[in-house]
N, C-alpha and C positions, 0 to 999 in steps of 0.2 A: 476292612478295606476302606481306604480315603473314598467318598462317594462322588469326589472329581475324576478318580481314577474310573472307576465303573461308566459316568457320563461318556467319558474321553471314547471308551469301546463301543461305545453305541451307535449304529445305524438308525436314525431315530425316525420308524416307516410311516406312512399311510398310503395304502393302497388302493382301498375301499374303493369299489365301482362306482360309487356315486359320492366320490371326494370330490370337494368344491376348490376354488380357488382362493376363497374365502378358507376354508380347513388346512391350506398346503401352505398360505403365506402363514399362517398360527405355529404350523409347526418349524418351518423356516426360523420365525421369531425365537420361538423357545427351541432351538436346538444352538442359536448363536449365544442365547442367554445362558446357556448350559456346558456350555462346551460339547457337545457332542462331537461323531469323530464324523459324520454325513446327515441328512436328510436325505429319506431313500422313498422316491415317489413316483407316480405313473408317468411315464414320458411323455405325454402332452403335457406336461406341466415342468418340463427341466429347462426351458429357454427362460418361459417366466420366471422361475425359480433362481436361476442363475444370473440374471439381469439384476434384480430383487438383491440379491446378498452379495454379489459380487464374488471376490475370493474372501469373503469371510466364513466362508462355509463347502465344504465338498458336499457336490447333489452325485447323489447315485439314483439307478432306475432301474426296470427289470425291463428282460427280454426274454421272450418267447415264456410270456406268463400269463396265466398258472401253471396251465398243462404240456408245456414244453413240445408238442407235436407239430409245432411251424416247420416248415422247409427250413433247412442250414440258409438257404440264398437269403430267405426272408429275415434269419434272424441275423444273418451278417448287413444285409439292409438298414434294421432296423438298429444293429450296435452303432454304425459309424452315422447314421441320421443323428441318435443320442450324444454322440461325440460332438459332433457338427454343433448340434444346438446346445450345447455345454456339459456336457455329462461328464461328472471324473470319473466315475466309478461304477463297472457295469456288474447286476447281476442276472445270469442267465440261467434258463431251465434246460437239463440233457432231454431228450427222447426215450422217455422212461421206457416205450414198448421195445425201441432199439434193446436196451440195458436186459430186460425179458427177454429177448430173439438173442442175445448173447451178441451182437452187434457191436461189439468193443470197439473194431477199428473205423467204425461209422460217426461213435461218439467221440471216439479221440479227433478225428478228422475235423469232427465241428468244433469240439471245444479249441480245436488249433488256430482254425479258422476265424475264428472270434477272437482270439488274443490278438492274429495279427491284424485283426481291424482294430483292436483296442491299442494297441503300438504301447508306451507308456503307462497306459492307463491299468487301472485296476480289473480285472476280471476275477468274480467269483462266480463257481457252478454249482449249482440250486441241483441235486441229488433227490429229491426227496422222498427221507429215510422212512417215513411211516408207510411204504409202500414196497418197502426193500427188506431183501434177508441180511443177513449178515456176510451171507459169503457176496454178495451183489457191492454190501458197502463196500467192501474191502476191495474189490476188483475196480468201484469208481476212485479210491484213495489212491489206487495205482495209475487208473487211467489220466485222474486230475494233473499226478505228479508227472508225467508225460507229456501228458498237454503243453505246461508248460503256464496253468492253469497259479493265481496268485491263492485262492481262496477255495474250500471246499465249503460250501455251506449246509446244512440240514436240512433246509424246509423250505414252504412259499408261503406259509402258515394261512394256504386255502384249500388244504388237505384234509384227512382225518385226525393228524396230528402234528405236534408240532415237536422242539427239537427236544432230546433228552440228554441227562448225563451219560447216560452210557455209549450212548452211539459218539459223543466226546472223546469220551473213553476208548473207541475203537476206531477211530478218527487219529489219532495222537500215536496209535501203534502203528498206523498202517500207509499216509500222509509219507511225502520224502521232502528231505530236506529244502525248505525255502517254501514250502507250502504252507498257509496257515490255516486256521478254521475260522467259520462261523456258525454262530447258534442263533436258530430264526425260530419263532414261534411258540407261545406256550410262556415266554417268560413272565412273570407274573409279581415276582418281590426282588427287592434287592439283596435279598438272600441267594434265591435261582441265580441270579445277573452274579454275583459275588463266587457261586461256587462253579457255575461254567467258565469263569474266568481262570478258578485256581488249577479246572481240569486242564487251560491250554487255547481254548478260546480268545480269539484277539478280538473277534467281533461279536455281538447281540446284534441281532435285529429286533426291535422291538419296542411298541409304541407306547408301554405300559411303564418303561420307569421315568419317563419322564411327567406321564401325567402324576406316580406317585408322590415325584419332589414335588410337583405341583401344588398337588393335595396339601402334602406337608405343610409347604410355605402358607396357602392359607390357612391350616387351620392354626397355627403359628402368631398369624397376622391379628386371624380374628381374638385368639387370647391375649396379644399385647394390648389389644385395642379396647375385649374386657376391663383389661387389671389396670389402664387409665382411665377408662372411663370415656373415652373417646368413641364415635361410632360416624 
């Protein structure tokens, strides 16, 4: 697979509680150098961010993250705050205890909730699967598809784990029409990024293949620079 094709799917994150501003404009840089498809960062930092690149790049952010247990008002607050200061693309965490208490029409009410503050805009729902059965994913693929929901995603990758092929896999049977996936977490080579693509994955989240191209190009750099002699 063309490795513009793999950049182009990428949400290219940093989350880290103690990200700098100095860390968010680097990956801003190398996500327009790259073509990615977003920079996905903590929402104090989407005004600057979005000032920063203009529309040369889609900024996404998360809401009601990691642990998803914010009040609906707080996390519909906090979607159209992100809109307001530039945000195209929102991802939010469900109320994983609701999902446990079988709370179905609690989570579909929020996740509705939040598209209609996103208007336009992209909403994906942060599920996260390493804390779910199987029958629970399936019951969210249904709920997402109701919703009304653009994206089901995998992970917040500040969990136990992060996304897998298989939950792809179960993701892609169970998903209705005009819903797509994300895969957040765990990604590690351009191989992973490559084959959650071929399962049906539109998105990666994930910070790791861009620093690989990174890698790549220098170590690249520094053997051209051997083989003239230059340094």
């Amino acid at each position: 697979m063309d490795r513009k094709e793999i950049y182009s799917r990428v949400d290219h994150t940093l989350l880290g509680q103690d990200a700098t501003w100095g860390q968010i404009k680097e990956i801003c840089d190398d996500a327009m150098a790259y073509g990615t498809a977003s920079v996905c960062i903590p929402p104090s930092y989407v005004k600057r961010a979005k000032e920063y690149m203009g529309d040369r790049m889609a900024v996404c952010t998360v809401i009601g993250f990691p642990n998803g247990y914010n009040t609906t008002a707080v996390k519909v607050f906090e979607t159209k705050d992100a809109i307001a200061n530039g945000a195209d693309e929102i991802d939010m965490v469900i109320n994983i205890g609701d999902l446990k208490d079988k709370a179905y029409d609690r989570i579909k009410e929020e996740i509705t909730q939040l598209k209609a503050a996103c208007g336009s805009h992209i909403l994906k729902v942060i599920i996260e699967t390493c804390l779910l059965t199987d029958e629970e994913k399936v019951k969210m693929c249904e709920i997402v598809t109701q919703a009304g929901a653009d994206f089901i995603k995998t992970s917040t990758g500040f969990s136990k784990a992060g996304a897998t092929f298989a939950d792809i896999r179960l993701f892609s049977g169970h998903i209705g029409e005009g819903v797509r996936m994300k895969a957040a977490g765990g990604i590690k080579s351009f191989e992973d990024a490559e084959e959650f693509i071929n399962l049906g994955a539109e998105r990666l989240g994930t910070s790791r293949i861009v620093k690989l191209a990174k890698a790549e190009r220098g170590s690249a750099d520094g053997q051209k620079e051997a083989d003239t002699g230059s340094y």
